[in-house]
N, C-alpha and C positions, 0 to 999 in steps of 0.2 A: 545528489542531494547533499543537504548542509551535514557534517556531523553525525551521520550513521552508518552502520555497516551496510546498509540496504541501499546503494547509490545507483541502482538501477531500476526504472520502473516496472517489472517482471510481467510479462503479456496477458492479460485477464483470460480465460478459457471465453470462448466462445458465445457461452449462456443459450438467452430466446431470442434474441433479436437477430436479425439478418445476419449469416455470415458475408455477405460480399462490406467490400468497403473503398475506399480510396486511399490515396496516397497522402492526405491531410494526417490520416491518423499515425504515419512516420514522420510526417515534418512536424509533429505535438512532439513525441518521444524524441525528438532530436530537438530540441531547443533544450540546450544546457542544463543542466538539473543542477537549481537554485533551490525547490524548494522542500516538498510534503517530507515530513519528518517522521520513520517507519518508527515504530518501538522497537524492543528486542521479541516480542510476540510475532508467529509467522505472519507473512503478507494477507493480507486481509480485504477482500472489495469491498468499496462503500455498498452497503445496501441500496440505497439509491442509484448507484449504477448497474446492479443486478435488475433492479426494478425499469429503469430506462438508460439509455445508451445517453451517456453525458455529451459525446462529442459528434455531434452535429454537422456532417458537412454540406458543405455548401458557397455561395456567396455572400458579400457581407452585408448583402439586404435583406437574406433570408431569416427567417426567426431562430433562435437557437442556434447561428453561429457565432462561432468566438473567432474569434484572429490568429490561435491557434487551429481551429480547427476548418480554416477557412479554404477552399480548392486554390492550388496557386496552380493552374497548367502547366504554365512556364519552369515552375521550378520541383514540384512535387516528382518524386520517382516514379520510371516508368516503367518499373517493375515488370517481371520476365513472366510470360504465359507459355505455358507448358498446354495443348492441348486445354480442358476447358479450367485447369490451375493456376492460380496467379500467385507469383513468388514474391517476394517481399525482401531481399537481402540488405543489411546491412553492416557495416563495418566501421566502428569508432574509436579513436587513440586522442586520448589527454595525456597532458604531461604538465607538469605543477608543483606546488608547495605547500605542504600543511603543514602547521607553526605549533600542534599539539599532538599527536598523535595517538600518544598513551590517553587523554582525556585525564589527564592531573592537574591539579594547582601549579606544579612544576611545569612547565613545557617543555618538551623535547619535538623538534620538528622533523619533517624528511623529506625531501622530495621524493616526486609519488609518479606513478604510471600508472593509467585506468587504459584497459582494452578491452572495450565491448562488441561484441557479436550477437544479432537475430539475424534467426531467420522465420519470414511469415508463409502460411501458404494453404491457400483457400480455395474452394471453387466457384464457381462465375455461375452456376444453378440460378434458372430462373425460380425454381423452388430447391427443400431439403438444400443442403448443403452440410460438408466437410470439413473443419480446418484445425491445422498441427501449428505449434511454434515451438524455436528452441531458444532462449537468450541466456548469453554468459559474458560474467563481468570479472575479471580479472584485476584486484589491487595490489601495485606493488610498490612497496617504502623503500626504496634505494640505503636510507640508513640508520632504519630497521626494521632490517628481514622479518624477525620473528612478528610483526603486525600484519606482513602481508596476509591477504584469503581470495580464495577464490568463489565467487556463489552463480547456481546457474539453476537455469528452472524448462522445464518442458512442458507441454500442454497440446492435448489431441479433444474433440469432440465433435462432435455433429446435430444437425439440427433435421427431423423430418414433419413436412406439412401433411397434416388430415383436415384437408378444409380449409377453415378458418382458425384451426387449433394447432398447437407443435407440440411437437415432442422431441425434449434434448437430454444428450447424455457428453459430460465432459468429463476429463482426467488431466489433472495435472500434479506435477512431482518438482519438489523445491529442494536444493540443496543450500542453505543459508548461513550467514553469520552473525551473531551477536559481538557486537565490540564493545572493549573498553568506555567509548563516548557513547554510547545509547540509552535510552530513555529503561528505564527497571533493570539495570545492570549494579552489579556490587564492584567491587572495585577488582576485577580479575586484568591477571599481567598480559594475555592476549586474547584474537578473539575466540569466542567459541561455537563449533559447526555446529547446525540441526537441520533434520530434514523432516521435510511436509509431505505425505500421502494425499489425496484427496480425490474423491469421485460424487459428481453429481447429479442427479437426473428431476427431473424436470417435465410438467405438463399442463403448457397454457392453452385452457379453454374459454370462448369465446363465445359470450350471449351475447349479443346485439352489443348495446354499451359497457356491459359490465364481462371482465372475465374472471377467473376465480383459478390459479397455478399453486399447485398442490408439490411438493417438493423436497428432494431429502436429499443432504450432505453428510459422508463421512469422513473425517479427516483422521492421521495417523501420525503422531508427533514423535521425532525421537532426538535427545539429544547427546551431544558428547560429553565428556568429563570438560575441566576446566581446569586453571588454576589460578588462585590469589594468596600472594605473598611465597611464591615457590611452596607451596602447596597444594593436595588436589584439590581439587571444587566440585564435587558430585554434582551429578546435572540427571543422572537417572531416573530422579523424584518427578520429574516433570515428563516423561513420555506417559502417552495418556494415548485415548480412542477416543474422538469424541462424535456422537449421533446425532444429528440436527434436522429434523423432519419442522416444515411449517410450510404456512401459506398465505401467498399475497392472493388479495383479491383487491381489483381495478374498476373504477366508475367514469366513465367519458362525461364529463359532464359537455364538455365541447370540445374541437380539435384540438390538441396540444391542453388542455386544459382537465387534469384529471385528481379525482379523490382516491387513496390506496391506503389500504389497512394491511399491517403483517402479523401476524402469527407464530412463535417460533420457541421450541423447544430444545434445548443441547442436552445432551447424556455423557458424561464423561467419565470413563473408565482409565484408573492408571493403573499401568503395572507392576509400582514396585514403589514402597513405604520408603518415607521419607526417613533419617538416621534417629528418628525419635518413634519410629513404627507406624507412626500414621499415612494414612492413603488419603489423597485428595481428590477421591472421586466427589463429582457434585452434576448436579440438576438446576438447570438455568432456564427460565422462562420470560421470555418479552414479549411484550403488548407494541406496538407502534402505529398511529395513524397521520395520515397527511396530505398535502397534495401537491402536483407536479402541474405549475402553474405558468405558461408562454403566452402573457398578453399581447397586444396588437403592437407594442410600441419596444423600446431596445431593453425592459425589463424579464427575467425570468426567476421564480422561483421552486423553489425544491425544498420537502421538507418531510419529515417522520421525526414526529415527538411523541414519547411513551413511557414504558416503566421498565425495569429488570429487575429479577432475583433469581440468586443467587445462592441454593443451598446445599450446605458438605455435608458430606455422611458421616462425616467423623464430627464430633463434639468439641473438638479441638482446636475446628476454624468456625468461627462463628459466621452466620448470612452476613451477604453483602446485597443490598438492595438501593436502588438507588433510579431517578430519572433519569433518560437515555434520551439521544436524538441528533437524527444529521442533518441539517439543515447547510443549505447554499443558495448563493442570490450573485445572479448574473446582471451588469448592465455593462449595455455597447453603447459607447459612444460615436455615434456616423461611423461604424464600422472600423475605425481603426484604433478603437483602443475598447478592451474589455477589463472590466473590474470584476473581480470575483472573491468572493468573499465565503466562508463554511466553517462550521463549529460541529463536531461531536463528541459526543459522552457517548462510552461504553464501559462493560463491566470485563475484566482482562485477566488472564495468567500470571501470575509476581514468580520473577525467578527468585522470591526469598520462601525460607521452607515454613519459617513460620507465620506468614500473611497469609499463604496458599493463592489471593485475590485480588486486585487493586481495582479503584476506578481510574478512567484515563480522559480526562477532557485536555480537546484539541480544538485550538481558534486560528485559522489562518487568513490570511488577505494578499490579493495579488494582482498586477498589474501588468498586463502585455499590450503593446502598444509596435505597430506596423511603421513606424521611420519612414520607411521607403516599402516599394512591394517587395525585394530581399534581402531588408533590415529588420529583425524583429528585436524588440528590444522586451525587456521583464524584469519585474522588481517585486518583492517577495518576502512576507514578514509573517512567524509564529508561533504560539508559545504551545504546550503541549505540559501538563500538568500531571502525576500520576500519583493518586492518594492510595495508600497501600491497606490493608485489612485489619486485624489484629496489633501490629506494630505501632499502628495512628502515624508512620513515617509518610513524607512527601518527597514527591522528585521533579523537579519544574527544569525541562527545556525550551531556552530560548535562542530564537534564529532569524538572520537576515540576510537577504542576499539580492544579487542583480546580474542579470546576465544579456549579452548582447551577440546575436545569431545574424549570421551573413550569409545568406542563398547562394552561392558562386556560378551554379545552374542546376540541371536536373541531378547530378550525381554529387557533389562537393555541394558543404557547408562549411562556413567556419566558425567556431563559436568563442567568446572569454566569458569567465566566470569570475564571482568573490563571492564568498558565503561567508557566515560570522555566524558561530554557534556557540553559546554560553548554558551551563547546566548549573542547578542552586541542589543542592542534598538536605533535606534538613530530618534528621532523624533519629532514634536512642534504641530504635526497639527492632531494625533491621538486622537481623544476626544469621547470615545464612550459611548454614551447614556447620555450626558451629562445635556441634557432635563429631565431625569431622576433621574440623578442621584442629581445634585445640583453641581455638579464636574469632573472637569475629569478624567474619568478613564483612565489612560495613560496605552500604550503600555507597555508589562512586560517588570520589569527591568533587565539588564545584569545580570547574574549568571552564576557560575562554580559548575558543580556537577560531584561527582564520586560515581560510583555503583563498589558491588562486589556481585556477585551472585555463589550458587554453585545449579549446579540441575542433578536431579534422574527424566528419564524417563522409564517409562514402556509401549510396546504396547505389541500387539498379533500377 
């Protein structure tokens, strides 16, 4: 990914949908990562792809594939079966140049080394089913050490069929980093670690057209200190509990063609006042409605538009409420080139102490296009927006990139990369941990960075 600490795309837990899958959903994740621009807020799946599996496999006259997610035989992994388990290994090394590092006005660049590792592994159940992942991504600035981080994430869950109804329970665990160049970051001198608890459970029931999945997520936030200006950066204000019970319910109106409504409540509990005493426990409630629409011809859309709010227990951060919505729009052109296009609004975490809350609107557009059958080519433009609470601060990142993937055969890829990621700060009223610090830690400032990356993946 362009300019964030999060350059690997971290394995989604399993959810409701079928755990079996193909080998498309590896050669997606191995096509150079150009684009989706994380914040410094943990990983997050679109609601939309909790609600339906975005990636499609298949051929490219089927409805709902993309060119990513299209079955290549010839070159897709033929990944190891254990008994009725099928493994998934992979192993990726970049090596490259980034011309910013720190994310300043000033630039200082380094050359970089990325080494990733998953592993997948599922079972072949013609019902219920199993499945574990492990992915870790290793960054490292040849000259400067002290930016290097490491983030790595695991994930187990299972799915069991009663009928025509499932029942699933996942768990996964993140260990992450917030950098200098991300999206709600203050200007700190490295990155800084946090990790993600979370457990799911899940139960889609099935009326004829309609089903109605009832469902509750805990997440468990913790992060580490920090520092800006060779100073610390308390980051403790921001571990929290948060309780998310809601419910989609689904209307068939025809195959591939459906109405969905969600429901959803978050409870957040922190454990420890921020340096001016205040707790930012709060109560978040969204509405969303919409539908997931696959006409007969190479258009598809996707869509949940609704409301949020957003309110603290304390007096001290005022509500944030505001419209919310994910929306995304597919077209194939004669199957070898897909356009894809998606905009969200959400209500967010602000690592500053006195917002407590930001909104964060995201618009991307993107281009994959098939060269040859093991040529994939990708180009990739978006800006990501983040209005803070209390402060009235902004923080607008912007990105572009292009990347070109070579099938070599089933086990070897080759890929090059360029990304361009530019950030605007504009703000007065960002002062985080200012109690702390003796100063303010201001909002990171504007920067322009370019990456080039070249990488060699191998699986099985």
């Amino acid at each position: 990914m362009i300019g964030t600490g999060k350059r690997v795309k971290l394995l989604r837990p399993s959810s409701v949908w079928p755990l079996s899958g193909s080998g498309s959903g590896v050669l997606a994740a191995s096509v150079l990562w150009v684009g989706v621009l994380a914040t410094a807020a943990p990983a997050r799946a679109q609601l939309l792809d909790q609600i339906r599996n975005p990636d499609i496999p298949g051929t490219g006259t089927e409805p709902g594939v993309t060119v990513l997610s299209r079955l290549r035989p010839e070159y897709d992994y033929k990944t190891v079966r254990v008994g009725s388990l099928v493994l998934r290994p992979e192993l990726v090394s970049s090596t490259g140049y980034d011309d910013n590092v720190l994310g300043r006005r000033r630039a200082v660049g380094s050359v970089l080394q990325v080494t990733q590792g998953a592993l997948d592994v599922r079972t072949d159940w013609s019902r219920h089913g199993v499945s574990a992942n492990v992915t870790v991504e290793d960054n490292q600035f040849f000259d400067q050490p002290r930016q290097s981080y490491t983030n790595w994430a695991a994930s187990a869950g299972g799915r069991y069929d009663i009928g025509r109804d499932t029942a699933s329970v996942n768990f996964y665990h993140q260990n992450l980093n917030q950098t200098p160049r991300d999206l709600n970051s203050a200007s700190i001198d490295s990155s800084i670690a946090y990790r993600v608890d979370t457990v799911q459970g899940a139960y889609n029931a099935v009326f004829n057209r309609i089903s109605v999945q009832p469902a509750v997520q805990v997440s468990i936030y913790n992060f580490d200190d920090g520092i800006v200006g060779g100073q610390v950066y308390r980051q403790a204000f921001r571990n929290r509990t948060v309780a998310t019970p809601n419910v989609t319910v689904n209307y068939e109106v025809a195959p591939r063609r459906n109405l969905v409504a969600v429901v959803r409540n978050a409870v957040a509990s922190y454990r420890t006042p921020d340096t001016g005493g205040f707790v930012r426990d709060f109560n978040d409630t969204s509405v969303l409605g919409g539908l997931d629409y696959q006409g007969p011809g190479p258009w598809r859309y996707r869509a949940l538009i609704g409301y949020e709010r957003r309110v603290f227990s304390s007096a001290a951060f005022r509500t944030i409420q505001a419209p919310v919505a994910e929306l995304s729009v597919n077209y194939n052109f004669s199957g070898l080139t897909t356009l894809t296009a998606t905009l969200t609004r959400r209500i967010a975490d602000s690592a500053d102490e006195g917002t407590a809350g930001l909104t964060e609107t995201a618009g991307q557009f993107s281009v994959d296009h098939e060269l040859k059958r093991n040529i994939l080519l990708r180009g990739e433009t978006r800006v990501a927006l983040a209005e803070f609470g209390n402060s009235g601060g902004t923080q607008t990142l912007y990105s572009a990139g292009a990347s070109a993937t070579w099938l070599l055969n089933r086990n070897m890829r080759l890929a090059a990369s360029y990304g361009f990621t530019a950030r605007e700060s504009r703000s007065q009223g960002f002062q985080a941990n200012t109690f702390a610090l003796g100063t303010n830690a201001v909002l990171g400032s504007n920067y322009i960075e370019n990456r080039y990356l070249l990488r060699l993946s191998l699986g099985l």
